[in-house]
Backbone as numpy.savetxt, mean C-alpha at the origin, in Angstrom:
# Nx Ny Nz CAx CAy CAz Cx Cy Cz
-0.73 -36.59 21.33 -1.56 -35.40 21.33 -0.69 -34.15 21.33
0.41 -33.98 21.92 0.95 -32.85 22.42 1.97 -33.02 20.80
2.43 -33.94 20.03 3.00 -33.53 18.92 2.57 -33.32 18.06
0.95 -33.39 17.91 -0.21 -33.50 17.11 -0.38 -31.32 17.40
-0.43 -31.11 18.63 -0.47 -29.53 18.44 0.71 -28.75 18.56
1.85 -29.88 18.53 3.03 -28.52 18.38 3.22 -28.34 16.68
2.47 -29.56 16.32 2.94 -29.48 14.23 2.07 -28.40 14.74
1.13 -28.10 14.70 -0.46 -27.49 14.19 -0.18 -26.26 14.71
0.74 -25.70 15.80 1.52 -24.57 16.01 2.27 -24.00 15.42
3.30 -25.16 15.14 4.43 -24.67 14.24 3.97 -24.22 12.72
2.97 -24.86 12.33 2.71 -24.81 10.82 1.97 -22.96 11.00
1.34 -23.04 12.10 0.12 -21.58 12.23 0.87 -20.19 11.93
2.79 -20.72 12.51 3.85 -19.73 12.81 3.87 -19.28 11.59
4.64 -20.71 10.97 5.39 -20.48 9.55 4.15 -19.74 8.44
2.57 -20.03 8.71 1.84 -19.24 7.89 2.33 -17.93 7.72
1.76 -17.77 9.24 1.48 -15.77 9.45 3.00 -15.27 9.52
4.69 -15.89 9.68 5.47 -15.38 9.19 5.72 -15.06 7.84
5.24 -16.10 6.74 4.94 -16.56 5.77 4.22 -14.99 5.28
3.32 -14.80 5.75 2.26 -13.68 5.79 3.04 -12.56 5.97
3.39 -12.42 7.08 4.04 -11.04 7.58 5.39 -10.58 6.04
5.86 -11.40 5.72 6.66 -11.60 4.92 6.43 -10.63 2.89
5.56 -11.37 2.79 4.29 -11.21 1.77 4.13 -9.38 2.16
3.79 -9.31 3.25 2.77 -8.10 3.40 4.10 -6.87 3.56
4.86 -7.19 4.08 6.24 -6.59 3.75 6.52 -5.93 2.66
6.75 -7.60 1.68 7.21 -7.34 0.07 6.27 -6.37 -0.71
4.58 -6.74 -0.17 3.55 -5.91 -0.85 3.99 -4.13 -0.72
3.97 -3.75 1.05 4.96 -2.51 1.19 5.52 -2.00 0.44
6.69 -2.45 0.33 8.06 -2.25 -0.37 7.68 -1.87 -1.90
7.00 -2.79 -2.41 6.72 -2.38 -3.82 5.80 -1.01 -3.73
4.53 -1.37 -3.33 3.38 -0.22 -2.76 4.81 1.35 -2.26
5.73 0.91 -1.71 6.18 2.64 -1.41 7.11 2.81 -2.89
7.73 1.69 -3.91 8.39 2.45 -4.48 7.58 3.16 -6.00
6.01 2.55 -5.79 5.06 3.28 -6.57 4.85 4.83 -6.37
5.06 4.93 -4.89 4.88 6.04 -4.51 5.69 7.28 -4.76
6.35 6.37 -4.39 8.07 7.23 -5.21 8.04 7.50 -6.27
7.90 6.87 -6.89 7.94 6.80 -8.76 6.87 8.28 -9.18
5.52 8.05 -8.39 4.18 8.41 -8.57 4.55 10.48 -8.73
5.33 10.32 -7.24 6.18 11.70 -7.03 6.99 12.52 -7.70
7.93 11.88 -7.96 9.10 11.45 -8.67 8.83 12.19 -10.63
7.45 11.88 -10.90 7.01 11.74 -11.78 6.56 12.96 -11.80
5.92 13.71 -11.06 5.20 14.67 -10.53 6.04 15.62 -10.57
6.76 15.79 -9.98 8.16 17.16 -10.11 8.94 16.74 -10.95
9.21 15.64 -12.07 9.81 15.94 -13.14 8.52 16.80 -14.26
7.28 16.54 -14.07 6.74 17.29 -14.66 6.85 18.78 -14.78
6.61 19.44 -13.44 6.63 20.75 -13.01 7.53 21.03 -12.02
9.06 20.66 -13.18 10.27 21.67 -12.04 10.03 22.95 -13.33
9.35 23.32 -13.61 9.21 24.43 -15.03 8.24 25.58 -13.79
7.31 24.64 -13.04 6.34 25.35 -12.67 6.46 25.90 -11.17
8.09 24.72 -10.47 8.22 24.88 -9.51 9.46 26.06 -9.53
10.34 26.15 -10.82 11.12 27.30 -11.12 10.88 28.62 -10.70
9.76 28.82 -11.60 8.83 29.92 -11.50 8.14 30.13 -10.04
8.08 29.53 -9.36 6.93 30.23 -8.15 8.30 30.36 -7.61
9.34 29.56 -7.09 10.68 30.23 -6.71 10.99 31.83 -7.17
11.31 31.54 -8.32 11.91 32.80 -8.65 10.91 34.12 -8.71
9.40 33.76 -8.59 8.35 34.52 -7.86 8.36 35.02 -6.35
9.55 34.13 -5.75 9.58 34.41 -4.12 9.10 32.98 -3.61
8.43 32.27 -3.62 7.85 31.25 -2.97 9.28 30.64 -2.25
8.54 30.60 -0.89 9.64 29.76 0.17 9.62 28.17 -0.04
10.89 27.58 0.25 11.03 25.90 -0.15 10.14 25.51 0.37
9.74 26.04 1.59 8.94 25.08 2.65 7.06 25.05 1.55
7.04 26.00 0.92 5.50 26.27 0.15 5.99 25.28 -0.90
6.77 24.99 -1.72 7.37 24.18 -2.56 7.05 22.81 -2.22
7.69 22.39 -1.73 7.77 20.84 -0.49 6.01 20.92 -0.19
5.53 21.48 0.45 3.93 21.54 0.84 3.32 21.15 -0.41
3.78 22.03 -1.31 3.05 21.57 -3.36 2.93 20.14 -3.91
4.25 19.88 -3.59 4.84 18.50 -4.08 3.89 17.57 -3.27
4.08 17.38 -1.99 3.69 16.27 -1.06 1.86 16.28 -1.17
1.63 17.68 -1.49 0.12 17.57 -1.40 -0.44 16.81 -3.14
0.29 16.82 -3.94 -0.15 16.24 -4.65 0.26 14.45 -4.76
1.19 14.04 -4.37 1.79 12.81 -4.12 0.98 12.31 -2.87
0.49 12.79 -1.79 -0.81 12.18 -1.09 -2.32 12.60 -1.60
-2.38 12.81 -2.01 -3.91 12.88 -3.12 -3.77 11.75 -3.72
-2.82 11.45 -4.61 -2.70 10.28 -5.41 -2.85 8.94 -4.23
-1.79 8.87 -3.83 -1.71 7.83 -2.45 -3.35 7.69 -2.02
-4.26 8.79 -1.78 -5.02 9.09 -0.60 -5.89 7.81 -2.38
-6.10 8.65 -3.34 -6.66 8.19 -4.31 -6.76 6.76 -4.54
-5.66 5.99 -5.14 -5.52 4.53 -4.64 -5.12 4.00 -3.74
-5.28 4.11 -2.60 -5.53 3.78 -1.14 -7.15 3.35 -1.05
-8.08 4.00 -1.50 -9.48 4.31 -1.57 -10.19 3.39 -2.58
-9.43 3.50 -3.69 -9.94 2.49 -5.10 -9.42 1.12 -4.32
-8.02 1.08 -3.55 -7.99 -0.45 -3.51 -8.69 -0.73 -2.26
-9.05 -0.25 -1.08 -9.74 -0.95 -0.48 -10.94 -1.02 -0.60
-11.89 -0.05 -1.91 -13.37 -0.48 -2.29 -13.02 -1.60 -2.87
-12.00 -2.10 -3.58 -11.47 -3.15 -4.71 -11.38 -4.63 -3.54
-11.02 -4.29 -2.83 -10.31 -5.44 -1.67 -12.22 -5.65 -0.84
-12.78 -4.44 -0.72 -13.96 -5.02 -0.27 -14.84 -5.36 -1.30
-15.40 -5.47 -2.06 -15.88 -5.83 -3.24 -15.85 -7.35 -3.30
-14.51 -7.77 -3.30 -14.13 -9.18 -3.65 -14.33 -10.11 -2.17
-14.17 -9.16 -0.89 -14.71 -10.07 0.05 -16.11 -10.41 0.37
-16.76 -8.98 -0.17 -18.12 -9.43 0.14 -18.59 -10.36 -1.30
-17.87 -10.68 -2.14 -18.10 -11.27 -3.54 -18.30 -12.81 -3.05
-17.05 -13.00 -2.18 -16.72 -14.33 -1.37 -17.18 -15.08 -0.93
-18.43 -14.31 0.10 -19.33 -14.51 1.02 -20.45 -15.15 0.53
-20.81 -14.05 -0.94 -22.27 -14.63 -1.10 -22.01 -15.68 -2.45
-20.51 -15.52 -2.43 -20.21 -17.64 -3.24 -19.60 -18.45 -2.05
-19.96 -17.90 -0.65 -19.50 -18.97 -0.27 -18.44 -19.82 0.12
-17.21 -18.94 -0.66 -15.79 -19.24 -0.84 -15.28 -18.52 0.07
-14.01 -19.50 0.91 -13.21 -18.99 1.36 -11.82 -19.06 1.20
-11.16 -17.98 1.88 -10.17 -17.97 1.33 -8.58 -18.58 2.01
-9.36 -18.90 3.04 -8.32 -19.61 4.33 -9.01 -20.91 4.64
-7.41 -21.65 4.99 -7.90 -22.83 4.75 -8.70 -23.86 6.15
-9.77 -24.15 6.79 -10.11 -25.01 7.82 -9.03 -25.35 8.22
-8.81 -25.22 10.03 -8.09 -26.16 10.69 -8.77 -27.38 10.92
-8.28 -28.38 11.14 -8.78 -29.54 11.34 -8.57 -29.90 12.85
């Protein structure tokens, strides 16, 4: 009995490390979108960010420009994916399907 629940422990570990792992890698990619997303954003308008400089605008109003549009986006698909992520769970439900597997 007692080696019967240390597998059934050990296996529960290696999942949700397994998991933790996954949700990491998901991160990692998810921030260097973000980057990119930014990145992308002030190569557009260093033309536009020139100009409000040499208008006077302080770095710190600059930096405020940038970031407010790079979390809009973020804020944007942040929003699409978890209507997207709920969608498919409540999709689940009424087929019935799950997505984790019974302990026995």
């Amino acid at each position: 009995m007692e080696s019967l629940l240390g597998d059934s422990v050990e296996r529960e570990r290696f999942y949700t490390i397994l998991l933790a792992l996954f949700t990491v890698s998901a991160l990692l990619i998810a921030s260097g979108g973000v980057f990119a997303s930014v990145n992308a954003i002030v190569a557009k308008s260093v033309r536009e960010l020139g100009v409000r400089s040499a208008l006077g605008a302080h770095r710190w109003r600059l930096l405020v420009l940038v970031l407010r549009r790079g979390i809009s986006l973020t804020v944007i698909g942040g929003g699409v994916g978890i209507a997207i992520a709920l969608a498919i769970t409540e999709r689940s439900r009424v087929c019935s399907t799950r997505f984790r597997r019974p302990i026995h």
